[in-house]
C-alpha positions in Angstrom: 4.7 -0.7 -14.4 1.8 -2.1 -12.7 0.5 -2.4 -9.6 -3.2 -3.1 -7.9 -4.7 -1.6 -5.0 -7.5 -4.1 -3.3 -9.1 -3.6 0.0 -12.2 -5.4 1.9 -15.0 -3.0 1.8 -16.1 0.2 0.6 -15.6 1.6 4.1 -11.8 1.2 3.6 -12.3 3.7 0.7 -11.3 6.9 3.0 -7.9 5.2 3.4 -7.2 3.7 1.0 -8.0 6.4 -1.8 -4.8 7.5 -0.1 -2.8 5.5 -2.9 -4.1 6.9 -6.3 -2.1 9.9 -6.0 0.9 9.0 -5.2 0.9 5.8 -8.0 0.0 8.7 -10.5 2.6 11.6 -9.0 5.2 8.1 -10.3 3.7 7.1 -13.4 2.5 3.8 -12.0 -0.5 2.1 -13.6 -2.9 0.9 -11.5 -6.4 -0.8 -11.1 -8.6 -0.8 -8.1 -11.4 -3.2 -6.3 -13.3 -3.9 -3.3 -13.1 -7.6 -2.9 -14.0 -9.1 0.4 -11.6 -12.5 1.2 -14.3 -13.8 3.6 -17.4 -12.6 1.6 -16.3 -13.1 -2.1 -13.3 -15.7 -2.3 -13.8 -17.0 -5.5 -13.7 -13.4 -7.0 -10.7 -13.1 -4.9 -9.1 -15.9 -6.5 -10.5 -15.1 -10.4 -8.8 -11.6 -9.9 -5.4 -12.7 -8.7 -5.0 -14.9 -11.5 -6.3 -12.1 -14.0 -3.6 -9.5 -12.5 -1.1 -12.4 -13.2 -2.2 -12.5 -16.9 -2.0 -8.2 -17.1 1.5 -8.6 -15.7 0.9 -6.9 -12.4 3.9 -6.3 -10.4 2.5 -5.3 -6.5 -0.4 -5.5 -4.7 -1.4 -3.3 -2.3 -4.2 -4.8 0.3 -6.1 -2.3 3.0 -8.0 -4.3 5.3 -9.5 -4.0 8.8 -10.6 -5.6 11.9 -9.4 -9.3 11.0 -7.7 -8.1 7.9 -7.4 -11.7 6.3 -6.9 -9.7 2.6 -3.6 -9.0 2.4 -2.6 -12.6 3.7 -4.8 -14.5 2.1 -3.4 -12.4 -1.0 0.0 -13.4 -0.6 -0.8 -16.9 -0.1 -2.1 -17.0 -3.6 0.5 -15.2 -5.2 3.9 -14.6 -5.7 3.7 -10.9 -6.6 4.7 -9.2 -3.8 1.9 -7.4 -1.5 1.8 -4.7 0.7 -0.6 -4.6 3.4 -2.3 -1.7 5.0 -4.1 -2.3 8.4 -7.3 0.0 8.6 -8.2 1.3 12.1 -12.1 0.7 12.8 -13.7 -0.7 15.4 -12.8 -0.8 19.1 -8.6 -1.0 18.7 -7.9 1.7 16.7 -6.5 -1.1 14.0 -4.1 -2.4 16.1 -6.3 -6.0 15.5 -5.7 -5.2 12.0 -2.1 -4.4 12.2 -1.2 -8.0 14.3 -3.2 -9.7 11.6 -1.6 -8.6 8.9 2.3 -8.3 9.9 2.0 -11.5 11.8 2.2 -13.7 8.7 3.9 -17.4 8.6 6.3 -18.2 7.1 7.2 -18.2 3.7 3.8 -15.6 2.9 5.3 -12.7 3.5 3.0 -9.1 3.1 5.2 -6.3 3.7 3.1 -3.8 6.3 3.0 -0.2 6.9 1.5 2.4 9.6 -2.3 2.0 10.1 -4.1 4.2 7.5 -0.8 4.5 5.9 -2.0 3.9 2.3 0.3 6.8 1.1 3.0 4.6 2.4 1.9 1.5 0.6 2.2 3.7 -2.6 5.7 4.9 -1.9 7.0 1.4 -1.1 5.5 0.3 -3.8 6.9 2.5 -6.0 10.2 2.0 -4.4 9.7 -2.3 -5.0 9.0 -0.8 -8.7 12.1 1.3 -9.0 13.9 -2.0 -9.0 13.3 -2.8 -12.5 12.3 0.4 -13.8 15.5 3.0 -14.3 12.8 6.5 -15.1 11.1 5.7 -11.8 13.8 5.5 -9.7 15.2 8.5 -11.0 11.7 10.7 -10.0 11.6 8.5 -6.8 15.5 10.5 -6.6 14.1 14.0 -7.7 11.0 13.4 -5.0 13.5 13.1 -2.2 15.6 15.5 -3.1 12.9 18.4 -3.3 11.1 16.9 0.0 14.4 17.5 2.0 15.0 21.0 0.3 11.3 21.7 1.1 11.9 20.6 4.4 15.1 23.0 4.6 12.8 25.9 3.7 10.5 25.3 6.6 12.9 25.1 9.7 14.3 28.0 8.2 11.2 29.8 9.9 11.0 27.7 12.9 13.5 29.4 15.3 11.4 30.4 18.7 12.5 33.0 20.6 13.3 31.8 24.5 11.1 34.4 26.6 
């Protein structure tokens, strides 16, 4: 299991450090980098085909303001990729957000919430669980102690009517 996390610029790293722990909660190798698709295409291009070689299996792309990254990913590849719009600037990433879930057609990039990096990993893991039996069975075990978890706190949450 294999996965790559790749976002525009080392301001995206607040975000999009977001993924690492869920990937590792699951099991999920992963490799991360800061490539720009504006700045630095040719890297772009020289690591897609190098995660092709290692037998990566999802991408996940945090991008803002135009937020070409996760596109331009897709359009390049056939492994699937999961965008993550990042808020900066003056719209909040709702720029971002368009750019990204607004993609022709046949490049798809599957998109989540802005700053929703956690997100990106759980879908990712889910896209994973596919193929992989033992990680869909702890994706199982997660959701089964999240809603018992979840059970325990409205258990406390009666309010009293005055």
């Amino acid at each position: 299991m294999k996965a790559a996390i790749i976002f525009g610029s080392r301001s995206d790293s607040a975000v999009m450090e977001k993924v690492a722990p869920v990937l590792r909660e699951f099991g999920v190798e992963f490799s991360s980098r800061i490539i720009s698709a504006h700045r630095t295409p040719e890297l772009l291009d020289e690591t897609i085909e190098r995660l092709e070689n290692e037998g990566t299996e999802v991408i996940i792309a945090g991008a803002g303001l135009a937020a070409h990254l996760p596109g331009v990913i897709a359009s390049r590849t056939l492994i699937p990729v999961i965008g993550v719009p990042i808020s900066s600037g003056g719209l909040g990433g709702f720029d971002a957000l368009l750019s990204i879930v607004q993609m022709p057609r046949p490049i798809p990039v599957a998109t989540v919430g802005i700053d929703n990096a956690a997100n990106a990993a759980y879908l990712a893991c889910r896209i994973l669980a596919l193929k992989y039996p033992g990680l869909k069975e702890k994706l199982a075990a997660s959701s089964v102690k999240m809603k018992a978890d979840f059970a325990g706190e409205n258990e406390n949450a009666d309010l009293q009517e005055e």
